[in-house]
C-alpha positions as CSV (number, residue, x, y, z in Angstrom):
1,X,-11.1,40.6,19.3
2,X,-7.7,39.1,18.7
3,X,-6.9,41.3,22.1
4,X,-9.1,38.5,24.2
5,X,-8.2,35.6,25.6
6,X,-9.2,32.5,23.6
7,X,-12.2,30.6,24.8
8,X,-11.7,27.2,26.4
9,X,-14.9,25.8,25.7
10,X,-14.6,27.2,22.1
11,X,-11.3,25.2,21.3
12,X,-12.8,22.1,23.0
13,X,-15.7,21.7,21.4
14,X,-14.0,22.5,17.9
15,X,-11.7,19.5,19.2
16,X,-14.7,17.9,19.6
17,X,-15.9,18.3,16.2
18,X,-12.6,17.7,14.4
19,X,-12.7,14.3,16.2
20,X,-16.1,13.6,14.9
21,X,-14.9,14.5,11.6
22,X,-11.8,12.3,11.8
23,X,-14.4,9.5,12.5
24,X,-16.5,10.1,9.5
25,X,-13.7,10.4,7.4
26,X,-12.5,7.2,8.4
27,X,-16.1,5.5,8.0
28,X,-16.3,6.7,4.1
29,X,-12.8,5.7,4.0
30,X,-13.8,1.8,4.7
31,X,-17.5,2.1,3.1
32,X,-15.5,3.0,-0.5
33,X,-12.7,0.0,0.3
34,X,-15.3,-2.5,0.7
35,X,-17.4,-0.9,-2.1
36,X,-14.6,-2.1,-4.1
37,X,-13.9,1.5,-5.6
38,X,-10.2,1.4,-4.5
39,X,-8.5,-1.8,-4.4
40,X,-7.4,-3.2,-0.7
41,X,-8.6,-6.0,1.5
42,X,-11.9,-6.0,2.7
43,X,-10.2,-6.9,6.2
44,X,-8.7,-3.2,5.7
45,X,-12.4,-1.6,5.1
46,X,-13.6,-3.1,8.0
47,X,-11.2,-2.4,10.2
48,X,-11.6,1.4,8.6
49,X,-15.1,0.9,9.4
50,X,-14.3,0.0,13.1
51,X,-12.2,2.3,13.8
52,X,-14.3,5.3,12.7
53,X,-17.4,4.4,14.6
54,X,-15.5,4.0,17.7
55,X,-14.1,7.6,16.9
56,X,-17.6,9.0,15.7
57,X,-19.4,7.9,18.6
58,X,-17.4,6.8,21.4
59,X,-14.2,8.6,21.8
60,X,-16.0,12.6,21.8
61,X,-17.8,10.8,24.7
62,X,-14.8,9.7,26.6
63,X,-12.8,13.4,26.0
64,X,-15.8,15.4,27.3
65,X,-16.0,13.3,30.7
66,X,-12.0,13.7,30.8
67,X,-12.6,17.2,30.7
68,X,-15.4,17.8,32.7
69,X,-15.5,20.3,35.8
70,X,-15.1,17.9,38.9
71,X,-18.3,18.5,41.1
72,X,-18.4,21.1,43.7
């Protein structure tokens, strides 16, 4: 196996999913700073907040379109 050539579509969706999971991350990142469980401005849990919804459910969007097949 290690002989093959490594699967585009493979690697890209991973990058999909690492993306997605960048997002989330970011989400529970805000949810516990305006939770109050670590100290910061709730300006800085929202923006957390933003920022990982874009990531979670706009940005895989956007990356798959860049790298779709132009039609034939």
């Amino acid at each position: 196996m290690a002989n093959q050539e490594a699967d585009p579509a493979k690697a890209r969706w991973m990058m999909l999913q690492l993306i997605r999971l960048g997002g989330l991350l970011f989400i529970l990142g805000g949810m516990v700073v305006l939770s109050g469980s670590v100290s910061g401005p709730p300006v800085l849990g929202i923006g957390l907040l933003l920022i990982g919804l874009f990531e979670f459910f706009f940005l895989p969007v956007m990356v798959a379109r860049r790298w779709k097949s132009p039609p034939e």
